[in-house]
Each structure stands twice: as structure tokens, then as C-alpha cells.
C-alpha positions in Angstrom: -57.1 -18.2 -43.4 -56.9 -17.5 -39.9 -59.5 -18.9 -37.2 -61.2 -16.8 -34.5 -61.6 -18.6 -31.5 -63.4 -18.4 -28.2 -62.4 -15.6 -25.9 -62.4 -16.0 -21.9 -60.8 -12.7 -19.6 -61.4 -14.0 -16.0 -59.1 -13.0 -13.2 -57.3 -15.4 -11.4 -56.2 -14.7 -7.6 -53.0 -13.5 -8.3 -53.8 -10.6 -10.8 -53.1 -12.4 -13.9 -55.8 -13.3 -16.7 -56.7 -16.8 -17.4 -55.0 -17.9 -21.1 -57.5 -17.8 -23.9 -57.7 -19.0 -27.3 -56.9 -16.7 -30.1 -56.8 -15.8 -33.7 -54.4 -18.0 -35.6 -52.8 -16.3 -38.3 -51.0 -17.7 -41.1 -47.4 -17.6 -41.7 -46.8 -14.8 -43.6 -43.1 -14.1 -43.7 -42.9 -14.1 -47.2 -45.2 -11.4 -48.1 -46.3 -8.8 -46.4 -48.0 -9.0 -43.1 -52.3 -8.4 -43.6 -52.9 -10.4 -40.9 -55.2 -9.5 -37.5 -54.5 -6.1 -36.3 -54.1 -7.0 -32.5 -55.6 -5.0 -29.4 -53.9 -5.1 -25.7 -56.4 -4.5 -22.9 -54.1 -4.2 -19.8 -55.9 -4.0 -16.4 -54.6 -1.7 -14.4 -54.8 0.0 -10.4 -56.5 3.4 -10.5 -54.1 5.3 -9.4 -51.1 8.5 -10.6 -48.5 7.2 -13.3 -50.0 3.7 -14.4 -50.4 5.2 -17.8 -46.8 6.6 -17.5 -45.3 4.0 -16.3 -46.9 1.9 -19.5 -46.2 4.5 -22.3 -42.8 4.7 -20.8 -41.9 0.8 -21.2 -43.3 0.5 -24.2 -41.3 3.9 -25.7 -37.5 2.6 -23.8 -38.7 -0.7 -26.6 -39.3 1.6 -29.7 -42.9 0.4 -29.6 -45.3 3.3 -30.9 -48.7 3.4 -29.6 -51.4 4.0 -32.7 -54.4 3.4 -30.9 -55.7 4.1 -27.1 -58.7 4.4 -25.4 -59.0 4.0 -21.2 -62.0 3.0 -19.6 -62.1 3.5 -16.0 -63.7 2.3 -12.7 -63.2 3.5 -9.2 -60.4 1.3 -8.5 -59.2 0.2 -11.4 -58.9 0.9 -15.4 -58.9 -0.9 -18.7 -56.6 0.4 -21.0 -56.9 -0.8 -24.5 -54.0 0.2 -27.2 -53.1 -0.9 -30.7 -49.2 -0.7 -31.4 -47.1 -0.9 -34.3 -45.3 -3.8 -33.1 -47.4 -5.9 -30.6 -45.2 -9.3 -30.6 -42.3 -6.6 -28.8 -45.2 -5.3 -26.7 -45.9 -8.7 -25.5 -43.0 -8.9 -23.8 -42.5 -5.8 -22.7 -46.0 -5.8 -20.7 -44.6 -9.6 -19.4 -41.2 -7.9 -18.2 -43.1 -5.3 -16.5 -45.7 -7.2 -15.0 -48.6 -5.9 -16.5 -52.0 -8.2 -16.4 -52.9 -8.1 -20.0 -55.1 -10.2 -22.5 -55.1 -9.3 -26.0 -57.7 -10.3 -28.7 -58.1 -9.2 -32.7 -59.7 -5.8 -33.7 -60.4 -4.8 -37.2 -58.6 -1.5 -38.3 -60.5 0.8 -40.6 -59.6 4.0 -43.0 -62.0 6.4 -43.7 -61.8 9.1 -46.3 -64.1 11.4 -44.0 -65.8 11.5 -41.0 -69.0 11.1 -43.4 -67.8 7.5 -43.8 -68.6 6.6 -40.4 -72.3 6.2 -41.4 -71.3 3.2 -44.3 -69.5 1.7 -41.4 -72.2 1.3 -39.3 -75.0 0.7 -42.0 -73.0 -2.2 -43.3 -72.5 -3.9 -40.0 -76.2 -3.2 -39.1 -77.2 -4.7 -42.4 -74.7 -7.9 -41.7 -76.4 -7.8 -38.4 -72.6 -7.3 -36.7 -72.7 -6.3 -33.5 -70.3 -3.9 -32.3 -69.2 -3.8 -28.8 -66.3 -0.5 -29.1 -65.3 2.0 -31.2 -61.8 4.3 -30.8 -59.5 6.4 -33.0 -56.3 6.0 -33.9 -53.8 8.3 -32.5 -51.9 9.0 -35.6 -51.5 7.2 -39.2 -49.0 7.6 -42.0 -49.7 10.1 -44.3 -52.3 12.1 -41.5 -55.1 9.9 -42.3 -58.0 9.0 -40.2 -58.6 5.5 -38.7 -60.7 3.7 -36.8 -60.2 0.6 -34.6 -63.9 -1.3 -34.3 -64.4 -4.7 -31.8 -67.1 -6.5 -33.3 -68.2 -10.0 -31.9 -67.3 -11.2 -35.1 -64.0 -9.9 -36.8 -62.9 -11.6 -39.8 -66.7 -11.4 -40.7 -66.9 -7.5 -40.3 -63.7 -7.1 -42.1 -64.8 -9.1 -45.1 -68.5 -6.9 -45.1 -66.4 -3.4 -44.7 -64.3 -4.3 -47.7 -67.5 -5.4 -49.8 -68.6 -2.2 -49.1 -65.6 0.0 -50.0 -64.4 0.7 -47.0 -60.9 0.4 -46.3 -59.5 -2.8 -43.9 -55.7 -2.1 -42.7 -53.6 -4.8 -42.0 -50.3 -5.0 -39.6 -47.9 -3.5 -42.4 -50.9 -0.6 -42.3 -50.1 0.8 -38.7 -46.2 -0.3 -38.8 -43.6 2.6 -38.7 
């Protein structure tokens, strides 16, 4: 079982985020990989080609972005992206430089766009409280996906699957 910890993102003077503590996973090299699906936020200038420049490093390493969603300021922009392989992304946004933090997110299937209402009810009735929501980009197969930050992520997990709704793990979103 994997503990969630505390989260800090605070800035330090040179551009870089401040270490925080993180899920803990289990080692799972012996069976298949269900653990924490894990979301980049890389802070980023406001300006032409950042994105470029990131989907370009991370495409020269074979790593596929499933997931992304930008938010953006005047001067500067959040963007948050799920990948198939993130421990390769890690370095890759280390070798190029990019001020980064990552942190678990649940990843969610849904039959229909009709499903969207169990996912909310259920977290309502768990009293979850969820801070983003944002599609995937693609999935296997041409299914439908969700990626939901909760303040409480092994928790929501645990209520969506009670409720029928299906929880993807790493292997899930892996090419």
C-alpha cells in the first residue's frame, strides 16, 4: 500500500521548486504496474515555443504525452501532463531544465460522457473534494478518460471503484 504524503510547490530564487514528499509506491516489478498514475506540472515563461520546446524533448525520448491541460497567467503558465512513461520524463524535464514538481492523480475510464455524473456524485457523497479535472488525449482502444486531482487520491480511487467506475493504473496509459 502506498502512502500519500504532504505536498509543498514553493519557488525558490533560482526557478526551481522546493522538494516535496510524495506517494510511495510499492515495488512492483513482479507484476504488473497499478500503481499511482503520476501528473507533471512544469512551470513555464509565457512566451512562443515553450510548449514546443517541451513536446519536442519529451518525443526525441519516445515519451507519449496522454494527458495535457495548460493553465496560464500573464507571464507565466502551468502545464500539467500525464505520460506513458514519467520515470524517462523525469529526466528528460531535468536535462532540459524544466522547473517541475509532480504529485499522484487518479486516472478514470468512462463508458460515456453520462458517466461523468457517477463520478462526481460519488466524490460529493465521500465528501472528496476535487481541485481539477482534464481529458486524456488519446487511450488504447479509442476510449475515453479522465484524469481527476482530488485532495485525497488513494481515497477517491478506492470510492470510484466501489462505485463501478473504472480506476487505470500505469500499465493502463502505457504504449
Amino acid at each position: 500500500m502506498s502512502i500519500e504524503q504532504p505536498l509543498t510547490w514553493n519557488w525558490l530564487e533560482n526557478g526551481r521548486i522546493k522538494p516535496h514528499l510524495r506517494t510511495v509506491a510499492p515495488d512492483t516489478r513482479s507484476q504488473p504496474d497499478l500503481g499511482a498514475i503520476r501528473q507533471f506540472s512544469i512551470f513555464v515563461e509565457n512566451k512562443v515555443g515553450r510548449l514546443n520546446e517541451l513536446v519536442q524533448s519529451l518525443a526525441a525520448a519516445d515519451v507519449h504525452i496522454v494527458a495535457l491541460c495548460l493553465v496560464d497567467t500573464t507571464d507565466s503558465t502551468i502545464i500539467r501532463i500525464v505520460v506513458d512513461y514519467p520515470e524517462q520524463a523525469e529526466k528528460v524535464l531535468a536535462e532540459h531544465s524544466f522547473a517541475h514538481d509532480d504529485v499522484p492523480v487518479v486516472a478514470i475510464e468512462l463508458q460515456s460522457e453520462a458517466q461523468l455524473k457517477d463520478v462526481t456524485a460519488a466524490l460529493l457523497a465521500a465528501e472528496i473534494n476535487i481541485h481539477y479535472v482534464y481529458p486524456f488525449l488519446f487511450r488504447p482502444g479509442g476510449r475515453r478518460g479522465l484524469i481527476v486531482r482530488t485532495e485525497a487520491q488513494e481515497l477517491a480511487a478506492s470510492v470510484l471503484a466501489r462505485h463501478g467506475i473504472t480506476v487505470l493504473g500505469r500499465d493502463d496509459i502505457a504504449r
